[in-house]
C-alpha positions in Angstrom: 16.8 -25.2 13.7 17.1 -28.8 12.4 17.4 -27.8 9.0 20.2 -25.9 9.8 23.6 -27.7 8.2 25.6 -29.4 11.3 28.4 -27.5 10.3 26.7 -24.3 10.7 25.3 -25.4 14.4 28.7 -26.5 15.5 30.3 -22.8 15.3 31.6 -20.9 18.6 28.5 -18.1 19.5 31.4 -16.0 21.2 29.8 -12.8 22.7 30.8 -9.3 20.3 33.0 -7.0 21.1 32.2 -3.8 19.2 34.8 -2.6 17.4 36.4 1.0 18.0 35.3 3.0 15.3 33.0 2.3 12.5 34.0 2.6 8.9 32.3 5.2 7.4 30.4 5.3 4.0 33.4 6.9 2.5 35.7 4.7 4.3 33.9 1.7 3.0 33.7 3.0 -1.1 37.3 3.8 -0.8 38.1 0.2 0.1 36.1 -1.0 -2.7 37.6 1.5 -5.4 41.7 0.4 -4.3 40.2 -3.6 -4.8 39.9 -2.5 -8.5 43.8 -1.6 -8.8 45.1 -3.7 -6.4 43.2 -6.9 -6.3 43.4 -7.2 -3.0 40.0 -7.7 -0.9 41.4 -8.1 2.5 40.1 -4.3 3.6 36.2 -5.1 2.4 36.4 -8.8 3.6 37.3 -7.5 7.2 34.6 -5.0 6.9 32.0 -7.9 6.3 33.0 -10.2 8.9 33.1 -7.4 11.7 30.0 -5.9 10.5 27.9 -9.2 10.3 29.1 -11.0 13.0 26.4 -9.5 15.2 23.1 -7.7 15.9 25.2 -4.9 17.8 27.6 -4.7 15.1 25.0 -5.0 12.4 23.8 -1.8 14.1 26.4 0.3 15.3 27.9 0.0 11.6 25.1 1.2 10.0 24.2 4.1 12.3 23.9 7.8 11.2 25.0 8.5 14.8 26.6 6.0 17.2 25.7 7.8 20.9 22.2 9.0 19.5 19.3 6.4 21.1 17.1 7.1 18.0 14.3 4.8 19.9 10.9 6.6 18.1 9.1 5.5 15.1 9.8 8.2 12.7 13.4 7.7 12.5 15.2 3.6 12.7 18.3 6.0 12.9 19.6 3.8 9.7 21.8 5.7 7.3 19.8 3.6 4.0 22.1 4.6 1.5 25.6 3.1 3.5 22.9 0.0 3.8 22.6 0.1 0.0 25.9 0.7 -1.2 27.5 -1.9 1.4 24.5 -4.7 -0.4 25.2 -3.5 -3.9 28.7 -4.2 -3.8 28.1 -7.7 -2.1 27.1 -9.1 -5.0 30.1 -8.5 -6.8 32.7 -10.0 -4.1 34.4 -13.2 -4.5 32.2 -16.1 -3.2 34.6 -16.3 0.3 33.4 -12.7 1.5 29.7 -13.9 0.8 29.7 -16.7 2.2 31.0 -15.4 5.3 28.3 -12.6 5.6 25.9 -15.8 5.7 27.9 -17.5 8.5 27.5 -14.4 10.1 23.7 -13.9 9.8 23.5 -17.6 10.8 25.8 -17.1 14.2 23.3 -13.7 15.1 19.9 -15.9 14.5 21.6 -18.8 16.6 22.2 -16.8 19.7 20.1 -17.2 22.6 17.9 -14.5 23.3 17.9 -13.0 27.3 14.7 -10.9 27.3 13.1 -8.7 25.6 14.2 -7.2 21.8 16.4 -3.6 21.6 15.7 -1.1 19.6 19.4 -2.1 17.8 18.0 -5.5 17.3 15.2 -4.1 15.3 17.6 -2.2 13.7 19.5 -5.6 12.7 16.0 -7.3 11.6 15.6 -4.1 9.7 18.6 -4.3 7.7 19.1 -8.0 7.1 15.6 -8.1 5.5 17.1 -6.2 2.8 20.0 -8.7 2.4 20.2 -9.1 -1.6 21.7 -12.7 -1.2 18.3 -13.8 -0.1 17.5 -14.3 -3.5 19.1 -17.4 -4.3 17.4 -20.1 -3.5 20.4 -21.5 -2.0 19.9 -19.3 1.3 16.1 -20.1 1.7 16.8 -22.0 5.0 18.8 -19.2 6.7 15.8 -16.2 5.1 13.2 -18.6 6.9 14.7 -18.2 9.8 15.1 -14.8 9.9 11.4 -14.1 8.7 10.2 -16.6 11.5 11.8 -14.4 14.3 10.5 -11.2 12.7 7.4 -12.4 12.5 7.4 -13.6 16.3 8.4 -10.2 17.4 5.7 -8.7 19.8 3.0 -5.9 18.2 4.8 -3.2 19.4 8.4 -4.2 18.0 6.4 -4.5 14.5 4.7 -1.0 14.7 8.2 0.2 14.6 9.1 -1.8 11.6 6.0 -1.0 10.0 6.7 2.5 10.6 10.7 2.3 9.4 9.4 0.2 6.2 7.5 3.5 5.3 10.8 5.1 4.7 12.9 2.9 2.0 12.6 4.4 -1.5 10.0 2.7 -3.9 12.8 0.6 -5.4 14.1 -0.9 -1.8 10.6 -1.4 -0.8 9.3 -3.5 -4.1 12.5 -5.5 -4.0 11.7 -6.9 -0.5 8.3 -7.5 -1.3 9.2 -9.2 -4.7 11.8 -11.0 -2.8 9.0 -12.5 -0.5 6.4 -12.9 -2.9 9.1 -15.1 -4.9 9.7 -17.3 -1.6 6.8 -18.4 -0.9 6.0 -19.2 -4.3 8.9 -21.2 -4.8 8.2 -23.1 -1.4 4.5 -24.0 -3.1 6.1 -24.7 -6.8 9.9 -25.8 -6.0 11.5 -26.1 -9.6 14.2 -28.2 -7.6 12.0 -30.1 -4.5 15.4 -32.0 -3.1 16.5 -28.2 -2.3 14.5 -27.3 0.5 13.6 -29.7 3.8 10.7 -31.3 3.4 7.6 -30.0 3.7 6.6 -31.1 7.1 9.5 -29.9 8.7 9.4 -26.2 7.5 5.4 -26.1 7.7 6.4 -22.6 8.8 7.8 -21.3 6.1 5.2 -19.9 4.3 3.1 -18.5 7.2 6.2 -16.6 8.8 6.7 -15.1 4.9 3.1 -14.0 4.8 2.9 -12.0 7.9 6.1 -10.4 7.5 4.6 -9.5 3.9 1.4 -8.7 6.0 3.6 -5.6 7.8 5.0 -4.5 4.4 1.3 -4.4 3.4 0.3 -2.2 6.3 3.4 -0.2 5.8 2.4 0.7 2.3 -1.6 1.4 3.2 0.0 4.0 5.6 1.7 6.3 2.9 -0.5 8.4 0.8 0.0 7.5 -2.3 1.5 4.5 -1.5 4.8 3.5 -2.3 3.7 0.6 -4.5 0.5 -0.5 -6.0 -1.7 -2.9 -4.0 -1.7 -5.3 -7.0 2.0 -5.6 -6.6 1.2 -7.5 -3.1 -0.9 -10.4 -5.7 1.1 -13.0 -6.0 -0.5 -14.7 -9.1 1.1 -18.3 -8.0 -1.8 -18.8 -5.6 -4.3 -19.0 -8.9 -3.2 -22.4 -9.2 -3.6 -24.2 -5.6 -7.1 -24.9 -4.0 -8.3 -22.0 -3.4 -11.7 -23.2 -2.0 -10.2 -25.1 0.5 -8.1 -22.4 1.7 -11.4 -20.4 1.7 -12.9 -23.0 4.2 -10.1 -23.5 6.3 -10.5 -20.0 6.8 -14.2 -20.4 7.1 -13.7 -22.6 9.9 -10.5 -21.8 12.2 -10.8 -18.0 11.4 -7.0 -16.5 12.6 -6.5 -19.0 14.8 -3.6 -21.7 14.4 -4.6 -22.9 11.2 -2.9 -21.2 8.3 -4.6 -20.3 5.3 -4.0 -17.6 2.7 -7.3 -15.7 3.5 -6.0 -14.5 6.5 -3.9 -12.3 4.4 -6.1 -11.5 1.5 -3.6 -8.6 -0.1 -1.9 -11.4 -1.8 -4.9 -12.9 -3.7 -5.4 -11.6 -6.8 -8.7 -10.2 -7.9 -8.9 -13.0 -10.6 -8.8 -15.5 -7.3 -11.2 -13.7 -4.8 -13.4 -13.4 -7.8 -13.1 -17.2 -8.1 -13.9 -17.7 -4.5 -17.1 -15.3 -4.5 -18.4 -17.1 -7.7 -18.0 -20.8 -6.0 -19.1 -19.2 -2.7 -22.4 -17.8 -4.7 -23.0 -21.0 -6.5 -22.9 -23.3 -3.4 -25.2 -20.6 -1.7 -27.5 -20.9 -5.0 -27.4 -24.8 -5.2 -27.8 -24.5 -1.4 -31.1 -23.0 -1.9 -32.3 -24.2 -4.9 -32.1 -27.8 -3.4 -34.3 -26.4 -0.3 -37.0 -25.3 -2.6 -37.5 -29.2 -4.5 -37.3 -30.7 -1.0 -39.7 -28.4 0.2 -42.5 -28.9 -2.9 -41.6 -33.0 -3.0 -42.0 -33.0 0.7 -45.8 -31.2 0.1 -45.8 -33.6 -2.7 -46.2 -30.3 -5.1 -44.9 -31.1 -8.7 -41.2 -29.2 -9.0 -41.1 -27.1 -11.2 -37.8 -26.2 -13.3 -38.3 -22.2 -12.8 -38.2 -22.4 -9.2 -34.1 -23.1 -9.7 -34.2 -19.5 -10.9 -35.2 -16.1 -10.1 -37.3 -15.2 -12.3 -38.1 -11.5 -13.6 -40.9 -10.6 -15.8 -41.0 -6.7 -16.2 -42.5 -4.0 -19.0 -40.1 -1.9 -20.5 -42.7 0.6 -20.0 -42.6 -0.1 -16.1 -39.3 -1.3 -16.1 -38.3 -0.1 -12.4 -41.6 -0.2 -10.8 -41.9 -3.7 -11.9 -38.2 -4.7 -11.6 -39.1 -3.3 -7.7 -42.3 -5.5 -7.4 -40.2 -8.8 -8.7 -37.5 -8.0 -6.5 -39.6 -7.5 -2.9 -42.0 -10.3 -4.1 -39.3 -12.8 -4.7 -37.1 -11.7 -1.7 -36.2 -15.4 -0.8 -34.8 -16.4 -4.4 -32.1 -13.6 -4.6 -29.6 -16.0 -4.5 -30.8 -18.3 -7.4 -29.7 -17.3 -11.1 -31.1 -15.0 -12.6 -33.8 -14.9 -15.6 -35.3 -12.0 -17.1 -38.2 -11.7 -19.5 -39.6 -8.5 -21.1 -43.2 -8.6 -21.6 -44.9 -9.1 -25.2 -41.3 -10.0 -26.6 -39.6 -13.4 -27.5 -36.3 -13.7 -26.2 -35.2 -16.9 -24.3 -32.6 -15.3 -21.4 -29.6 -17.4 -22.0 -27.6 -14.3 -21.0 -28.4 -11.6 -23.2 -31.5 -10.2 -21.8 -30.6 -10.5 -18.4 -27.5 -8.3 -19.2 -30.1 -5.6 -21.1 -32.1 -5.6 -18.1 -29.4 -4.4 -16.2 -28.3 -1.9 -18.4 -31.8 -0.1 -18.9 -32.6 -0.1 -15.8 -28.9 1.0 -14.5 -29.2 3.9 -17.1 -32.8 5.2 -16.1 -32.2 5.0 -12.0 -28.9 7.2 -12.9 -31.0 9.4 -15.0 -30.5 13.2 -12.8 -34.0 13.8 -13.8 -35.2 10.6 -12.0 -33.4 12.5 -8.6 -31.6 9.4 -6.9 -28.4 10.4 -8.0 -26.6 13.7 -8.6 -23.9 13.5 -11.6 -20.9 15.5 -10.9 -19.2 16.6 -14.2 -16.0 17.8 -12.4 -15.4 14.5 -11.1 -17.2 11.8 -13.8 -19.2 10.3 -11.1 -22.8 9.9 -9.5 -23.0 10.4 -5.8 -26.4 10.1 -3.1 -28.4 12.6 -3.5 -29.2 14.0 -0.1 -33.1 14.8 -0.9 -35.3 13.4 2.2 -38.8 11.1 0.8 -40.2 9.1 2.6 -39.6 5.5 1.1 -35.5 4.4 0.0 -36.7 1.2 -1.5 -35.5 2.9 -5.0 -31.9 3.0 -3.7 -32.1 -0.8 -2.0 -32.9 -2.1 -5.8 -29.5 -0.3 -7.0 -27.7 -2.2 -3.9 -29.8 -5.3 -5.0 -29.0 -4.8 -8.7 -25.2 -4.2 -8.0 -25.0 -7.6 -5.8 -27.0 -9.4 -8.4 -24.4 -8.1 -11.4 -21.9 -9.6 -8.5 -23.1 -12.6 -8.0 -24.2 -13.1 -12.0 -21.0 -11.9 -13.3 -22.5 -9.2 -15.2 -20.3 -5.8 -15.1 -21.9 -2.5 -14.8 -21.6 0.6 -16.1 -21.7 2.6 -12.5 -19.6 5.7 -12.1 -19.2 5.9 -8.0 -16.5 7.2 -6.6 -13.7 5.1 -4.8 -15.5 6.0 -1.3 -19.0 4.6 -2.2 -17.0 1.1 -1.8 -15.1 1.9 1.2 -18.7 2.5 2.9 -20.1 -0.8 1.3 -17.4 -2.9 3.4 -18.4 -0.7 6.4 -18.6 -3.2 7.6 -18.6 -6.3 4.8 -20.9 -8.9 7.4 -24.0 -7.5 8.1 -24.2 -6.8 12.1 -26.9 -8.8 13.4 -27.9 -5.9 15.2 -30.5 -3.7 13.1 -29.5 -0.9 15.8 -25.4 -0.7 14.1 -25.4 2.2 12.2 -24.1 0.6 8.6 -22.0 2.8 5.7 -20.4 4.7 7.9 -16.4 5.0 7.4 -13.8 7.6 8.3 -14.0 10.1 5.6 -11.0 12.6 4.3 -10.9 15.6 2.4 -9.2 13.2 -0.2 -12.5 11.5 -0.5 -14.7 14.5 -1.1 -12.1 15.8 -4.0 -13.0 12.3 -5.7 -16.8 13.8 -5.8 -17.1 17.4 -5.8 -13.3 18.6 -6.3 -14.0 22.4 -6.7 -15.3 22.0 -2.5 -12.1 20.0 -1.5 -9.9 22.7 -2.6 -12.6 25.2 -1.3 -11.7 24.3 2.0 -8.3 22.9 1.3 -7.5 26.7 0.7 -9.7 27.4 4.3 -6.9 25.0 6.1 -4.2 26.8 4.7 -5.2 30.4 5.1 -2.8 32.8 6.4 -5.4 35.7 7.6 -8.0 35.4 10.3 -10.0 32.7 9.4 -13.4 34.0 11.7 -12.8 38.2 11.1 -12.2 37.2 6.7 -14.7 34.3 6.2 -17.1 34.8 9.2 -18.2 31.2 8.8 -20.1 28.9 11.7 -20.4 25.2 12.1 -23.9 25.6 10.0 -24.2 24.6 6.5 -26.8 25.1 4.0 -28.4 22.5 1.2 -30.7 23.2 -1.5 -33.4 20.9 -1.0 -36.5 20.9 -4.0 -35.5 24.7 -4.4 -36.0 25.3 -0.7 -32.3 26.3 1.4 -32.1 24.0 4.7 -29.5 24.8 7.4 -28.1 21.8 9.3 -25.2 22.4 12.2 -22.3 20.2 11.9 -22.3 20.0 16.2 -24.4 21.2 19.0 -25.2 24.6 18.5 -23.2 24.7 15.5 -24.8 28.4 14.3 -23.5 30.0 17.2 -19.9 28.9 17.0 -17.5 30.4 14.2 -15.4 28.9 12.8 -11.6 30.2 13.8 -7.7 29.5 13.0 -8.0 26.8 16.3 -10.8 25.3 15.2 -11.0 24.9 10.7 -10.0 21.5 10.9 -12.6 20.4 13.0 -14.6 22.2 11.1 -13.7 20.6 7.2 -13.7 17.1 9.2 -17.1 17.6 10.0 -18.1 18.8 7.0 -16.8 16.4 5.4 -18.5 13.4 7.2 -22.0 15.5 6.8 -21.6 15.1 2.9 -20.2 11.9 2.3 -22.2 10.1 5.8 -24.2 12.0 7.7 -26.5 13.6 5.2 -26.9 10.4 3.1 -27.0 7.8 6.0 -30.8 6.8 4.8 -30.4 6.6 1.2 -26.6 4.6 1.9 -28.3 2.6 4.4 -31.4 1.0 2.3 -28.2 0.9 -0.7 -26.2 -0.8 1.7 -28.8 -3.8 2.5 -29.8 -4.4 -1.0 -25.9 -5.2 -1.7 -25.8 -7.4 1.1 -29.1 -9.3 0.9 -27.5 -10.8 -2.4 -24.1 -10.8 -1.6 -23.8 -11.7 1.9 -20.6 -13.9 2.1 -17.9 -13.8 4.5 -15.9 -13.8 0.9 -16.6 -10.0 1.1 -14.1 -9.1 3.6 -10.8 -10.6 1.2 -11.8 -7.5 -1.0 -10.7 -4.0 -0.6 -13.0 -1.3 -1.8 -11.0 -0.9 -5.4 -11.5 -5.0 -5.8 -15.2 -4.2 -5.1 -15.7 -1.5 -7.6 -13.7 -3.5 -10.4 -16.3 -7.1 -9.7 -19.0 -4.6 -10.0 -18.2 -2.5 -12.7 -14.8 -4.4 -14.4 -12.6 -2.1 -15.8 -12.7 0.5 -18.7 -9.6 0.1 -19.7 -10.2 -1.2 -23.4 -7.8 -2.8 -25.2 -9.0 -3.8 -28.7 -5.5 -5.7 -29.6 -6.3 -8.1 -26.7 -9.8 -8.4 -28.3 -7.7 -9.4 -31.6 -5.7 -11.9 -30.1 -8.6 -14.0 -28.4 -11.9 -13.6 -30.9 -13.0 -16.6 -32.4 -14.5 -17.2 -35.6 -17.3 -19.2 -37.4 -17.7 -19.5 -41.1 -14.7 -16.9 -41.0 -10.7 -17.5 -41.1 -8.2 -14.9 -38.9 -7.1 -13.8 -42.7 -10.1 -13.2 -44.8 -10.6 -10.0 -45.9 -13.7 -9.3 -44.2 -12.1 -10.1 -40.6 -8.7 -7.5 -41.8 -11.2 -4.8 -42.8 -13.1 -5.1 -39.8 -9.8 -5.3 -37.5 -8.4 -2.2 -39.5 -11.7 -0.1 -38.8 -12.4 -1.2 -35.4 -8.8 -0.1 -33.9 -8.9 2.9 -36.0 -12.6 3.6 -33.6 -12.0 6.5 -31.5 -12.5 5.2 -27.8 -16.3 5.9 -27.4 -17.6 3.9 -31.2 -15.0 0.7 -29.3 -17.3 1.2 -26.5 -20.7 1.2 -28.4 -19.2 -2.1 -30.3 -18.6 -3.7 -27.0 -22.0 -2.4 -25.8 -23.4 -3.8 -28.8 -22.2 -7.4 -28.9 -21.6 -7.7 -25.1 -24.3 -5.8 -23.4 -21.7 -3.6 -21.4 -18.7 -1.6 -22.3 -16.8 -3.0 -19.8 -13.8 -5.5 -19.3 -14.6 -8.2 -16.9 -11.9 -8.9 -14.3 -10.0 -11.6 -16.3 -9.7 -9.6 -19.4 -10.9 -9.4 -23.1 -10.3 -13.0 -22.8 -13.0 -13.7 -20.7 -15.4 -12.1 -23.4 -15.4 -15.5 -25.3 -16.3 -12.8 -28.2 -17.0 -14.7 -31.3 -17.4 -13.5 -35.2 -19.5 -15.5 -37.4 -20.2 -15.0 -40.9 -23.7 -14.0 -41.9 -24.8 -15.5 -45.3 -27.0 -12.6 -46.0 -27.1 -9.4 -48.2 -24.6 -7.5 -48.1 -27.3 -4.1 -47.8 -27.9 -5.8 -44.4 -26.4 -4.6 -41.1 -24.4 -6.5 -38.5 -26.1 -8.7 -36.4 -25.5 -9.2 -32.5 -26.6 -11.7 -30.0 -25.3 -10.4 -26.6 -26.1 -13.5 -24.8 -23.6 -15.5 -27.1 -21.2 -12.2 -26.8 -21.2 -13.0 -31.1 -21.5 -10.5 -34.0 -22.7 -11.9 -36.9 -20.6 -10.3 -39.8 -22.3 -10.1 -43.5 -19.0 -10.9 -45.7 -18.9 -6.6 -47.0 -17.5 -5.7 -50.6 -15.2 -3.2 -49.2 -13.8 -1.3 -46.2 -15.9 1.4 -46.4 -19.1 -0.4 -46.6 -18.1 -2.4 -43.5 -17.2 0.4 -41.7 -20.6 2.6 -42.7 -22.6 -0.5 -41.6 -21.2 -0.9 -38.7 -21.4 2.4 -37.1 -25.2 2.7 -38.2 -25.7 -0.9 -36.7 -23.7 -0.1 -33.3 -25.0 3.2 -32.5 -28.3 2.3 -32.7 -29.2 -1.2 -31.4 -31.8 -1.5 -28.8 -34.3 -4.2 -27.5 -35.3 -7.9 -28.3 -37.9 -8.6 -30.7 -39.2 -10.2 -33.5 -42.0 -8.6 -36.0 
């Protein structure tokens, strides 16, 4: 409590006496309204000072009824609006009343604890964490106090927060994580350092702030939808410290005593984890590629330069047999960057044919007459098809392909659902033992409707039948699956065909179900998927990432925005104002959303936005001195289109659609 002002420390810590009878919410707006004519604050101030002066006050004040215990996690017994009108009008009192709401705070986090928290203690923690004044800067050192003794509060004390956090409206809820989020930035970043002790005396600060945030989190991840979005936890401040060495403090002290911001990876951005993968991946890949010259200088072998990379030599005519052969025969250089060569063509790889490797390949695998994947039109997405063979090697190269585009920064165009992720983290470290199933996550009825929709509400409607579910549907716990035009029958339990499936027992019934589709019947084909992603991508850098974070380093995002294109493109040979760059900004916003995606596809090798943006694109137009009967040009590797300098729009815009709709291979006659 040193930082605590001597003043503050040198005030009585009489024990409360409750008052008689709280004010009520009416009681208390009434008072406000008469300041207005009368001037006189004398009414509110009295309120403050009694209310604040303790926990028990801080309670009783705020309760919706002051005999009731209210002691269970679905109620704090809080009446949030009298909480809310008694903060909003804080604000607006003269600077006397706030400051003694403050003293008040600071007299109830001075008192000395005798045992074990109350439920109206809670409460108190509960409502001062709402406090409004804790965004000024000014009351840092009292808000780090009170987040150090929340945060020390025992697990069960916190399940009841978490549980009471659930219930503040959006607004009340984003405001207290904003309010946090802007702490401990300003603790990192101080715009005024000689404001806040120094650095070695509140060490604390930042780590009682996180796990307090880290309840908040939970809260949030227990409401369906959630109250806010889980990119509202990032706090984009952290881009700019050393993110590496948090990573290996992390590495190396785990959860222990050492703090580092991995430990509560909901507030890293994407843009950041995605960082710490890539420099994760490159020391793995220098890692290994060092191994390899020590090994052939130590055999006194000549190195060669290709054995830093992993190398791919395929026929497009063969393309996934022979991407399979490359990828079992070179097992060991996964790790190393990529290089891909298509037979009988010239192409150096400096990008661009590595990127067209993975999109040929991606779109014959997902092909539903090659029989890997079924593509569900309801839902826009491919899921596991559930046909047994007798070799899954097929659906290891996806998972190898998908950790490669990882770990090569290469987006995909993959349409899984949001599940297919949750099971890739499931778990994100490998288990050492081969015996550990692997893929396998608790699966709702929300995750089927993300696949096959008109199911979900097939037996959404089962769960909420009114008639007799067994005499109406006459249903067991045996389903059927079409299997190479033969109809298989597997029971979801023991002796599934024999039980029927009742009012008591439907939602047993839709869980299992459920988990047959999305685990169960698939647990092969997921399996030999799951160990290709991990045989590339196996960092403990993994478990920072939720499922969504997953699915957008894989696939970025589709979310196109051909202004932000504008803003960053770079030109050669070209100026922002020529005419040719106008007509080709005029024409290319004007695209309906699927000719934008062809462009992209066209001068990128992928439709899709990496995580940082059109900005990360680097996408360059340069001026091509040649006729102007000539088409556009692209060299994906470069992510540059090479513009002839067209006569008029409607030239530009002919050529262009003929050029980007039908653009395919490397080659030169």
């Amino acid at each position: 409590m040193d930082a605590l002002s001597s003043e503050t420390k040198a005030l009585a810590l009489p024990e409360p006496t409750l008052s008689g009878q709280p004010k009520t919410m009416k009681d208390f707006q009434e008072d406000v309204e008469k300041v207005k004519s009368s001037g006189d604050w004398k009414a509110v101030h009295d309120f403050y000072l009694t209310t604040f002066d303790s926990f028990p006050e801080l309670s009783a004040a705020f309760k919706k009824d002051a005999t009731a215990s209210f002691s269970t996690i679905d109620d704090s017994g809080i009446n949030a609006k009298f909480v809310n009108a008694v903060y909003d009008a804080l604000l607006n009192t003269p600077q006397d009343i706030q400051k003694t709401v403050l003293k008040g705070i600071i007299n109830s986090l001075l008192r000395e604890w005798k045992g074990p928290r109350t439920k109206d203690d809670l409460r108190a923690y509960f409502i001062l964490l709402q406090n409004p004044q804790f965004n000024n800067t000014s009351t840092y050192v009292i808000y780090a106090h009170l987040l150090r003794q929340i945060s020390s509060l025992v697990e069960a004390d916190h399940h009841f927060l978490i549980h009471w956090f659930k219930k503040l409206s959006q607004k009340r809820f984003k405001q207290l994580v904003e309010r946090l989020l802007q702490f401990i930035s300003l603790r990192l970043f101080p715009a005024k350092p000689e404001e806040f002790p120094p650095i070695t005396k509140c060490s604390w600060w930042i780590p009682s702030a996180s796990k307090v945030l880290a309840l908040l989190n939970t809260s949030n991840n227990l409401v369906h939808p959630p109250l806010i979005l889980y990119t509202d936890f990032y706090n984009s401040t952290l881009d700019h410290i050393d993110l590496m060495e948090e990573y290996h403090t992390w590495q190396s002290f785990g959860n222990s005593h050492r703090f580092s911001f991995c430990q509560y990876p909901f507030v890293i951005s994407i843009a950041a984890k995605k960082i710490i993968i890539q420099r994760d991946s490159e020391q793995q890949m220098i890692s290994i590629a060092r191994q390899s010259l020590v090994d052939k200088v130590s055999r006194r072998q000549r190195p060669d330069m290709n054995m830093l990379f992993l190398n791919m030599k395929v026929r497009r005519t063969h393309l996934v047999s022979d991407s399979l052969d490359e990828l079992t025969r070179k097992r060991a250089d996964l790790k190393k960057k990529l290089k891909v060569t298509f037979v009988g063509e010239a192409g150096l790889d400096m990008g661009g044919l590595t990127k067209e490797w993975f999109l040929l390949l991606i779109r014959q695998i997902f092909h539903p007459d090659y029989g890997m994947f079924t593509y569900h039109k309801d839902s826009h997405c491919h899921w596991f098809s559930s046909f047994k063979c007798d070799n899954y090697s097929e659906f290891r190269l996806v998972g190898i392909l998908m950790g490669l585009a990882v770990y090569n920064s290469i987006t995909l165009d993959i349409r899984f659902p949001p599940c297919c992720y949750k099971k890739l983290l499931s778990p994100p470290v490998v288990p050492s033992d081969q015996n550990t199933p692997v893929g396998i996550c608790s699966v709702t009825i929300d995750d089927l409707c993300q696949i096959m929709p008109e199911l979900a509400h097939g037996l959404s409607e089962l769960l909420s039948y009114e008639g007799n579910v067994e005499e109406d549907f006459y249903s067991t716990f045996q389903v059927f699956q079409e299997e190479f035009g033969i109809i298989k029958s597997y029971n979801l339990k023991p002796g599934g065909d024999k039980v029927p499936v009742t009012n008591q027992n439907r939602k047993e019934y839709v869980q299992l179900y459920t988990d047959f589709l999305l685990n169960k019947s698939i647990y092969k084909q997921f399996a030999a998927f799951y160990y290709g992603f991990h045989s590339v991508c196996a960092s403990n850098a993994l478990m920072l990432l939720r499922p969504e974070e997953v699915e957008i380093l894989v696939c970025g995002s589709p979310e196109l925005d051909m202004h932000a294109l504008q803003r960053s493109t770079q030109y050669d040979g070209y100026a922002r104002t020529d005419v040719t760059i106008r007509y080709f900004w005029d024409v290319v916003l004007g695209f309906p959303l699927d000719l934008q995606k062809k462009l992209l596809h066209f001068t990128t090798g992928s439709d899709r936005v990496p995580v940082g943006g059109m900005a990360d694109l680097n996408f360059k137009i340069s001026k091509n001195e040649t006729s102007t009967n000539w088409l556009p040009v692209a060299h994906t590797c470069f992510n540059q289109l090479c513009l002839p300098p067209y006569k008029s729009k409607k030239d530009l815009k002919q050529k262009l659609i003929i050029g980007i709709s039908n653009s395919e291979g490397f080659g030169l006659e």
